[in-house]
N, C-alpha and C positions, 0 to 999 in steps of 0.2 A: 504494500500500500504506500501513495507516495504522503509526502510530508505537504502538510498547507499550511503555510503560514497565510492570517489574515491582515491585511495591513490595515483595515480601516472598519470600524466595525460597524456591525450590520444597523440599518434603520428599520425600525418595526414594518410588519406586514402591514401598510394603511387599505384601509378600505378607500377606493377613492369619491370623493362628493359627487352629487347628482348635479351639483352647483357648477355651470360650466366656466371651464379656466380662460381668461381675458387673456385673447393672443395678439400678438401684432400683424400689421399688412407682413412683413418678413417671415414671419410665424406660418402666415395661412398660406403663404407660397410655398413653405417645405412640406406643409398635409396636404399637397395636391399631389396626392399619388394613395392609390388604394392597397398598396406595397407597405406605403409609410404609417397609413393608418392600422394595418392588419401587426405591423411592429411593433405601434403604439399598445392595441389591447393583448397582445401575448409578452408582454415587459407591464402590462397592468395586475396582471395573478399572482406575477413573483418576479424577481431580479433575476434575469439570465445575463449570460455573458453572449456575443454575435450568433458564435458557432451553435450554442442551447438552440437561440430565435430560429439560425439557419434550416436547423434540422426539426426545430415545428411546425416551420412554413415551406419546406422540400426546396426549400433555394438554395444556390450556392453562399457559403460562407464570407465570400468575397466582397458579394453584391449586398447582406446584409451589414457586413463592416461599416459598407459606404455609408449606407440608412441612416442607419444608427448614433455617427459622427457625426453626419450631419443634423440630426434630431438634437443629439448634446448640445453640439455647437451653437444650435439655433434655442438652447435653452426649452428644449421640450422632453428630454431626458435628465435624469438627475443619475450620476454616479454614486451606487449604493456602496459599494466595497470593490476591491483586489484582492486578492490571492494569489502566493507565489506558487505555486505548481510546477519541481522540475525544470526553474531556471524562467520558466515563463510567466509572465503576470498578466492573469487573467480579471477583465476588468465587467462587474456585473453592473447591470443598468436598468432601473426602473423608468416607468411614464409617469410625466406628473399629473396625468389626465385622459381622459379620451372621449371627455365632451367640454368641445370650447365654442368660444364667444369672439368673433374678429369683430371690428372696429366698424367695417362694412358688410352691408347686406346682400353681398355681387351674388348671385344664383347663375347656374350657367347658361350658357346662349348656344343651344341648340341648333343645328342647322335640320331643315323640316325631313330630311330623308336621315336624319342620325336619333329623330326623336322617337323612341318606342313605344311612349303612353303618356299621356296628360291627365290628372286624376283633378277634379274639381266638383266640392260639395259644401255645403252647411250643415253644420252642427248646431242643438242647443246643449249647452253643457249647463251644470251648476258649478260651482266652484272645485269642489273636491275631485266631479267626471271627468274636471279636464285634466285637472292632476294626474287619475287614474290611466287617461287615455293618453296622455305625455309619457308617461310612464312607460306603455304596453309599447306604444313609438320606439323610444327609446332602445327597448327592449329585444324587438324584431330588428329594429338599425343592427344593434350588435350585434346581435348572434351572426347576419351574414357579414358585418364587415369581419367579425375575427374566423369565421372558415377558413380552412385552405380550399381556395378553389382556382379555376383556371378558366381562362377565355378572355374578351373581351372585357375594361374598363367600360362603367357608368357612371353618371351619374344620377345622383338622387337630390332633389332641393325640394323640402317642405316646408309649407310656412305655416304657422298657424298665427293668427289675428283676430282680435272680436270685431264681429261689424259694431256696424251703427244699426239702432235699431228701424226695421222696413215699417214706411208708411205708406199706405195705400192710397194713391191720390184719385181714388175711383171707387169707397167703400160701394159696398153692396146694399140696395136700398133694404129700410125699414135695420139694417144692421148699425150696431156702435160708430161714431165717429173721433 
């Protein structure tokens, strides 16, 4: 068995908040990639080191290096601990999030033969249904951004908004006005 020495000691397992993490325009540029994001939530469960991520996500080790460094660099990873392992020093790395908040509301621009579906409805919610239904949101986002899957990138842009309340400028006779 080899010897590990730890050099930096561990940060507790955090739960991460529902509360989304305030990122910069620089920020939202390095989560434009669903590579970067699927990093983000498998460094969300536990602190791995590249090669760990590599081989949860079937990529080369190389190409997650890059990720990853780049996620640090751009302050969207936190370095948890090192370990000397055999001469090597192996550096593990958590997310500090994996729902955030940019500055701007850009949604993407589709071109009309790239679009696959347009979904548009209203809801009444009460206060708590929409929680519940943010929630279930949420929910479903993750599970397929953290898959291993393969094919083609998408994207997803949902807004949710309260109207204004509809007035009818045409009641229906003998009905309330």
């Amino acid at each position: 068995m080899r010897n590990k020495k730890i050099d930096k000691t561990t940060i507790p397992n955090q739960e991460h908040s529902e509360v989304p993490l305030p990122i910069s325009e620089e920020q939202v540029k390095l989560l434009e990639s669903a590579l970067r994001i699927k990093i983000m939530h498998v460094l969300a469960q536990e602190a791995l080191t590249s090669k760990q991520v590599a081989e949860k996500l079937q990529k080369t080790p190389g190409n997650i290096h890059y990720h990853i460094i780049k996620l640090f660099e751009g302050g969207l990873l936190e370095l948890v601990r090192t370990e000397a392992v055999g001469g090597i020093i192996q550096k593990f790395y958590r997310s500090k999030a994996t729902w955030f908040k940019s500055p701007s509301m850009s949604g993407f621009q589709f071109s009309p033969e790239d679009q696959v579906e347009h979904f548009t409805t209203r809801l009444t919610l009460a206060a708590d249904e929409l929680e519940h239904f943010q929630a279930e949101l949420k929910e479903l986002i993750t599970k397929w951004e953290s898959k291993v899957t393969h094919g083609n990138e998408y994207g997803v842009d949902i807004i949710i908004g309260r109207l204004q309340p509809f007035t009818d400028a045409n009641p229906e006779p003998g009905g309330e006005s």
